[in-house]
DOBAFI-506552 format. One record per residue (C-alpha): residue in three letters; x, y, z. Coordinates in Angstrom, 3 decimals, always signed. Layout:
% DOBAFI-506552
> aa/X/Y/Z
> ALA/X/Y/Z
...
//
This chain:
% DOBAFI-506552
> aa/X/Y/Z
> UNK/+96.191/+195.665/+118.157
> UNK/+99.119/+192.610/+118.334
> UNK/+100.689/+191.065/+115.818
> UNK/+99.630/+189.787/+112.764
> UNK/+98.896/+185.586/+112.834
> UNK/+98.178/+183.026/+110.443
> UNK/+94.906/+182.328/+111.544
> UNK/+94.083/+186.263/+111.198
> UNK/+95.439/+186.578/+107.803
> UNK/+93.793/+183.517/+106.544
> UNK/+90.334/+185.233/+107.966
> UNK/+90.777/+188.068/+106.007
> UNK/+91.783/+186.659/+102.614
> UNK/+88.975/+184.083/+103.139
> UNK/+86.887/+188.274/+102.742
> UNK/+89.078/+188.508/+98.842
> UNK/+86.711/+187.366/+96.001
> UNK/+89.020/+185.746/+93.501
> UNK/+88.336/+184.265/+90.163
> UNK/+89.192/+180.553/+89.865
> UNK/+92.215/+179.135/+87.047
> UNK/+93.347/+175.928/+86.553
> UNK/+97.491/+176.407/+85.645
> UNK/+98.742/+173.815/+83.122
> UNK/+101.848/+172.946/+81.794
> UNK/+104.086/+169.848/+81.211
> UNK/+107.630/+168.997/+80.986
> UNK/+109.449/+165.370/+80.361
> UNK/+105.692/+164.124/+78.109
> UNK/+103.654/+164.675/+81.449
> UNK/+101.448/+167.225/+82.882
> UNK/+100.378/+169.124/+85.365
> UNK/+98.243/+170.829/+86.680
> UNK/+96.498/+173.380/+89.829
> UNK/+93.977/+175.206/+90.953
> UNK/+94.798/+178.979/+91.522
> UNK/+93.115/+182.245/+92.644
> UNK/+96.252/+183.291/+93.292
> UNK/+96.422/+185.169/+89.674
> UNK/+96.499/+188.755/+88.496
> UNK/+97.591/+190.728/+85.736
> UNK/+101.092/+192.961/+85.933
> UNK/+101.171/+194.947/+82.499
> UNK/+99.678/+195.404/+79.402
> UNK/+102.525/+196.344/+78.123
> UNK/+104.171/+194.023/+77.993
> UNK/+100.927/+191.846/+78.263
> UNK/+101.861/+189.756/+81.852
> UNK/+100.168/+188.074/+84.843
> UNK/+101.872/+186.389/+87.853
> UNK/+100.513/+183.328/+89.679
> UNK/+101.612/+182.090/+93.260
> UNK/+102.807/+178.367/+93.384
> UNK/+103.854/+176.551/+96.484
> UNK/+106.958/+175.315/+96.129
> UNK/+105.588/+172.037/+97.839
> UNK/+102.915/+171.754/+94.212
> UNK/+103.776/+168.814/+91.848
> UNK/+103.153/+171.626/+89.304
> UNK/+105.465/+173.932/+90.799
> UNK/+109.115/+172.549/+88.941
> UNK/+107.495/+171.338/+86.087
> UNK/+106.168/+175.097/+85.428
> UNK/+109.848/+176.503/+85.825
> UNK/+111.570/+173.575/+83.753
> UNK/+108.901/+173.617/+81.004
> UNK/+109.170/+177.781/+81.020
> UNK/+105.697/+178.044/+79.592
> UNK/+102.069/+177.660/+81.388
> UNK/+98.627/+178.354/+80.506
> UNK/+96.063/+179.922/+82.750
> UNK/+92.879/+178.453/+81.872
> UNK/+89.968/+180.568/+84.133
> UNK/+87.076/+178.993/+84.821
> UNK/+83.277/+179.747/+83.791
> UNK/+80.892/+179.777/+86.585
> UNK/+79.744/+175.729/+85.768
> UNK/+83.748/+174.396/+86.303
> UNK/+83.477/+173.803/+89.849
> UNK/+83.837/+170.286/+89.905
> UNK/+86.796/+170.776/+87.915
> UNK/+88.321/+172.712/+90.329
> UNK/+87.970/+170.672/+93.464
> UNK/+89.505/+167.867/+91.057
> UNK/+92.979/+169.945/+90.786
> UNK/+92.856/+171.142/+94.079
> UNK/+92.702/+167.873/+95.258
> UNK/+95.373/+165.491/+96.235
> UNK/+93.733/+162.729/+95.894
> UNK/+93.334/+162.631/+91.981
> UNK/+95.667/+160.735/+89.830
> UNK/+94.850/+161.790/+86.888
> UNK/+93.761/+164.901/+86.875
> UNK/+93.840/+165.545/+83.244
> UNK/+90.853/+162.616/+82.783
> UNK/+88.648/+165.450/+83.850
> UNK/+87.728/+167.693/+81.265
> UNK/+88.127/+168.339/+77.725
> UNK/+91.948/+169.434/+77.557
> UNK/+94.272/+169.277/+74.168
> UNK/+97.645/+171.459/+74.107
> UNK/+99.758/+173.788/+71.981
> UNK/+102.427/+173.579/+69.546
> UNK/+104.454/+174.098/+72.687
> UNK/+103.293/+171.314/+74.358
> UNK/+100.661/+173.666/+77.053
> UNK/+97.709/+171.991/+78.030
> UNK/+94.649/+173.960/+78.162
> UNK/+91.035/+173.567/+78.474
> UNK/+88.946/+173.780/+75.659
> UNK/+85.727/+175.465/+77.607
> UNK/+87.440/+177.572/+79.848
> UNK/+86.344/+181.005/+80.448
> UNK/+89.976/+181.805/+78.813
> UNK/+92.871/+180.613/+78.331
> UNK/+96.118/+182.391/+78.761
> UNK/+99.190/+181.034/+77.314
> UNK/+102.571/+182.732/+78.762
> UNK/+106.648/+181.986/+78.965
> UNK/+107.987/+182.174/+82.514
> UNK/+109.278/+185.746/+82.597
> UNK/+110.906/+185.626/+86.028
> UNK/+110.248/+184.204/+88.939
> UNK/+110.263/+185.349/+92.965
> UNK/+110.877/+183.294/+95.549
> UNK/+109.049/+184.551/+98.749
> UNK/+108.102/+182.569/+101.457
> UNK/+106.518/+179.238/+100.754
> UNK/+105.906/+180.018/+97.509
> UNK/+107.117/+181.096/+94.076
> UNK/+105.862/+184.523/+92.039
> UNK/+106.310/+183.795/+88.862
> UNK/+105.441/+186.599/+86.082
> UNK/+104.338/+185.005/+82.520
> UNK/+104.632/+187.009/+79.603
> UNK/+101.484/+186.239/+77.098
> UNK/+102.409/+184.972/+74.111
> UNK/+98.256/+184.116/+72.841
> UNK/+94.694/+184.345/+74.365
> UNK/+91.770/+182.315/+74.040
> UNK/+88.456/+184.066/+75.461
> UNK/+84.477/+182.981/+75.714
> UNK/+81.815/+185.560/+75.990
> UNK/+79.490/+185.229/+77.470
> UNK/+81.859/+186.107/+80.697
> UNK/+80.729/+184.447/+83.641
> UNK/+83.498/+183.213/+85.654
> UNK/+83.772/+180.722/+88.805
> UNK/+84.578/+182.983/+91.795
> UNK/+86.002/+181.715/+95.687
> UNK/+85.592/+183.676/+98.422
> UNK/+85.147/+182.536/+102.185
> UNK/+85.467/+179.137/+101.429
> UNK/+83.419/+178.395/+99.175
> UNK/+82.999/+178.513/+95.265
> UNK/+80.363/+180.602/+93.759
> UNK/+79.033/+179.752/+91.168
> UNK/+77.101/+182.951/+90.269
> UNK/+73.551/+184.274/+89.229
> UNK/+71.476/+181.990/+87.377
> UNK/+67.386/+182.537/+86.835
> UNK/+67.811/+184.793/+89.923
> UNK/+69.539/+182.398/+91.893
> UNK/+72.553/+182.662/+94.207
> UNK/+74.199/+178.937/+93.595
> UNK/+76.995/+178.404/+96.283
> UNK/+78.889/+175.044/+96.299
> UNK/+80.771/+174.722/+99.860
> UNK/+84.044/+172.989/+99.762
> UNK/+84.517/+169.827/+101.620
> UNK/+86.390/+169.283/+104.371
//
């Protein structure tokens, strides 16, 4: 057994089921936004998640000037959505989807799954990216739960009238 590559470690995260977020925020009257799996909750108590942002993301300093975000997770449907803020290509990525904001100025998205509103708590600078731990300051939740999962590349839209509905990702 050698070392550890990129390649490998891609191969195996591409095995990690994740549940797909948009993260929103804006700073100077504009916003931005990105999709995520890289999400999880820290502590109840207090209630906190972190995300992973590349410090290369045109969401990334806006997030850390701003100091707040939202974490708006996606219901099983959103998959266009998220191919439209993973992708580079989309000007305006806010035109997609019905998204108002907060007395703070958060955008959010007014079908997700759930949104999770949090202040930048602290932040981690590792590698290529930035950990940065939001402290939840309100909650927005949707029942039926049924969230949009990736895993291996794909998007996964879940069970519906018995059927497996898998939307590969282009490219």
């Amino acid at each position: 057994m050698g070392e550890a590559t990129a390649s490998d470690f891609r191969g195996a995260m591409r095995a990690l089921a994740s549940a797909v977020s948009i993260v929103s925020t804006s700073s100077a009257r504009q916003r931005f936004g990105m999709t995520a799996t890289a999400v999880t909750s820290v502590s109840a108590a207090p209630p906190s998640l972190l995300v992973c942002v590349n410090k290369a993301a045109s969401v990334h300093d806006p997030l850390l000037e701003s100091g707040v975000f939202c974490v708006n997770i996606l219901h099983a449907w959103q998959s266009a959505l998220a191919q439209t803020f993973g992708s580079k290509d989309v000007a305006d990525r806010f035109a997609h989807g019905d998204w108002f904001s907060d007395e703070r100025a958060v955008p959010h998205l007014s079908d997700a799954q759930a949104n999770i509103f949090c202040e930048v708590d602290d932040v981690h600078a590792y590698g290529s990216h930035s950990i940065v731990i939001g402290k939840v300051y309100r909650i927005a939740l949707r029942r039926p739960v049924h969230p949009l999962v990736y895993q291996d590349g794909r998007y996964t839209v879940g069970l519906a009238d018995g059927i497996d509905w898998v939307i590969p990702i282009a490219g």
